[in-house]
N, C-alpha and C positions, 0 to 999 in steps of 0.2 A: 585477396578477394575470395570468399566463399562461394558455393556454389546453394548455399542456404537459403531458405526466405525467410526474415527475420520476423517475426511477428510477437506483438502482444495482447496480450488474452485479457483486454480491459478496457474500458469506455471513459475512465477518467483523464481529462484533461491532463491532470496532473502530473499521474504518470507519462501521460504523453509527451509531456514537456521534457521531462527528467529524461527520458529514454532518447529524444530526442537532443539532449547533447553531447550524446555519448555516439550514438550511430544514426546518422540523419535517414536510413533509409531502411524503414521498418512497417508492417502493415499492421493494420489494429483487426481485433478481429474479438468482441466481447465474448465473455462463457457466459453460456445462463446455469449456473447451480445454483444447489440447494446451500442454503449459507446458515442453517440452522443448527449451533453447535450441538454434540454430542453430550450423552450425560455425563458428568463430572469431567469434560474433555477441559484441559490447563490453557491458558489463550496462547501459549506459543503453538502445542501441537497442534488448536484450533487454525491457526493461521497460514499453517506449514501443510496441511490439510488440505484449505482451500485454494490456497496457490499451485499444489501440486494437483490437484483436482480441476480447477481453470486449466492450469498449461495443457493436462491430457485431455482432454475434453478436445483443443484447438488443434492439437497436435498431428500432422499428415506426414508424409514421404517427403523429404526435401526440405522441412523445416526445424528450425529454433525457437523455441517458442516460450514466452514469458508469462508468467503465472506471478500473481503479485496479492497479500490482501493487509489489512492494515485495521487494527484495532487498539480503542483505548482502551485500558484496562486502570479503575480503579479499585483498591481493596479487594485486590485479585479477583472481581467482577466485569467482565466485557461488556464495554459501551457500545454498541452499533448505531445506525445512524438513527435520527430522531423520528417519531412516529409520525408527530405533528409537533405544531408550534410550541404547543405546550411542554409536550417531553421534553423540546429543545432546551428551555427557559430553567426545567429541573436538570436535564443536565449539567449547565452552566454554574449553574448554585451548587450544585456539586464538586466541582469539579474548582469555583473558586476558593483561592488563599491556601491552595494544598500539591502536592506533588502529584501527577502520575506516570506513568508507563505510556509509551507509545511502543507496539512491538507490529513488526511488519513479517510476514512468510513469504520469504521470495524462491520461486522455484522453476529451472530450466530442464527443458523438454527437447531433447536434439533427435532427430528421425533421420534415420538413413533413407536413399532411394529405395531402399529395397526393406524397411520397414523396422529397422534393429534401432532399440531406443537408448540413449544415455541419459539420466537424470542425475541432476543435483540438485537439492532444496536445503533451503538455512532459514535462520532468520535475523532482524535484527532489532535491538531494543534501546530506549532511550527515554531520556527520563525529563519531563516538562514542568518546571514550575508556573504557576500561574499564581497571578495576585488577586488580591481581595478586587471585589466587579460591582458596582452598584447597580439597585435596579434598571435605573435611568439609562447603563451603560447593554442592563442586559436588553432591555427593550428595544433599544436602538441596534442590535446586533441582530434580534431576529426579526425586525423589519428588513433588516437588508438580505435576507435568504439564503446567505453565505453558509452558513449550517447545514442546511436542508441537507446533504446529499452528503455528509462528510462523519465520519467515525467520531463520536465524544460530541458533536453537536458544533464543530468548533474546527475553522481551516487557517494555520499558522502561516500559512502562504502569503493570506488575503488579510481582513480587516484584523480578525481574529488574531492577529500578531499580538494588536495592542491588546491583550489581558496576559499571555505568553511572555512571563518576563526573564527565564533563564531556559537553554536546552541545552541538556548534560549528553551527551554522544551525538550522534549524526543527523542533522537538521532535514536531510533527504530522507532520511527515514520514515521521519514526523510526516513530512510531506504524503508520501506514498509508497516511494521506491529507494532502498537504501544503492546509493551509487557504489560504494564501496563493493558493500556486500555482494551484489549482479558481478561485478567483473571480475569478483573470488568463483562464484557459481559456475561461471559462465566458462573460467577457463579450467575447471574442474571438467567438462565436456567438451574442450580441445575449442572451444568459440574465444576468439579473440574481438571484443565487443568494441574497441575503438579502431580494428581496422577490418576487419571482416566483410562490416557495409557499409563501405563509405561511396560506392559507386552503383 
């Protein structure tokens, strides 16, 4: 058992879920940044950017702290979340009968009591096929609102499965949080993430 407070630097459910089966006892704690890529910035370093920018932002004396961000990327173009219904609706017509990229930047922030920081940031990528989507199907997906608040228009979690018909690498990824990936990070800064806080 740690002497750490385990924290993450995020308000999605999602992640909280993920994080949550890994170490049941962790505090949420959201960043407000600026999430506005850079000029010509590649969507991995965009992502690896923000993650690392969330964790130090939350980051105090005493803590681990998880930094997480998630973008689609199609035709090496980043999808962010939809504007309104509409954008949703072109997302989807995009994004159907075609492959893309899910890549996620996840990055750990360990603070000593006395203020000396360890970081580790990665990321991780993963490739979604989606099938052809009919109107009728797209209609009925942005009535349910599921989209709203999710990278590409589109939550593989939730209803959104059904258009999600193969995912090539890591399904947690897609999600929010690559599980793998975190507990490679994590013990690159001496955190042992399934037993460190389990109490």
């Amino acid at each position: 058992m740690t002497s750490l407070q385990l924290v993450l630097a995020s308000a999605s459910p999602r992640r909280n879920e993920i994080l949550g089966r890994l170490a049941p006892n962790f505090a949420v704690q959201p960043a407000d940044i600026d999430e506005t890529p850079l000029d010509d910035e590649d969507p991995v370093a965009y992502v690896e950017r923000l993650a690392l920018e969330k964790a130090i932002a939350i980051a105090t004396p005493g803590s681990a702290v998880i930094g997480a961000d998630t973008s689609v990327v199609l035709d090496g173009v980043i999808l962010g979340k939809p504007r309104d219904r509409d954008h949703g609706g072109e997302m989807l017509r995009d994004l159907a009968d075609r492959h893309h990229k899910v890549v996620t930047g996840v990055a750990v922030v360990v603070t000593s009591l006395s203020g000396e920081q360890s970081i580790a940031v990665g990321h991780e990528l993963s490739y979604v096929i989606i099938g052809p989507i009919s109107e009728d199907r797209i209609t009925w997906y942005l009535d349910t609102g599921e989209g709203n608040d999710k990278a590409g228009g589109y939550g593989l979690q939730g209803s959104g499965g059904l258009f999600a018909d193969v995912v090539e690498g890591s399904v947690s990824n897609v999600i929010g949080l690559p599980m793998r990936r975190l507990d490679e990070l994590c013990r690159e800064v001496g955190v042992n993430i399934v037993a460190d806080f389990v109490n």
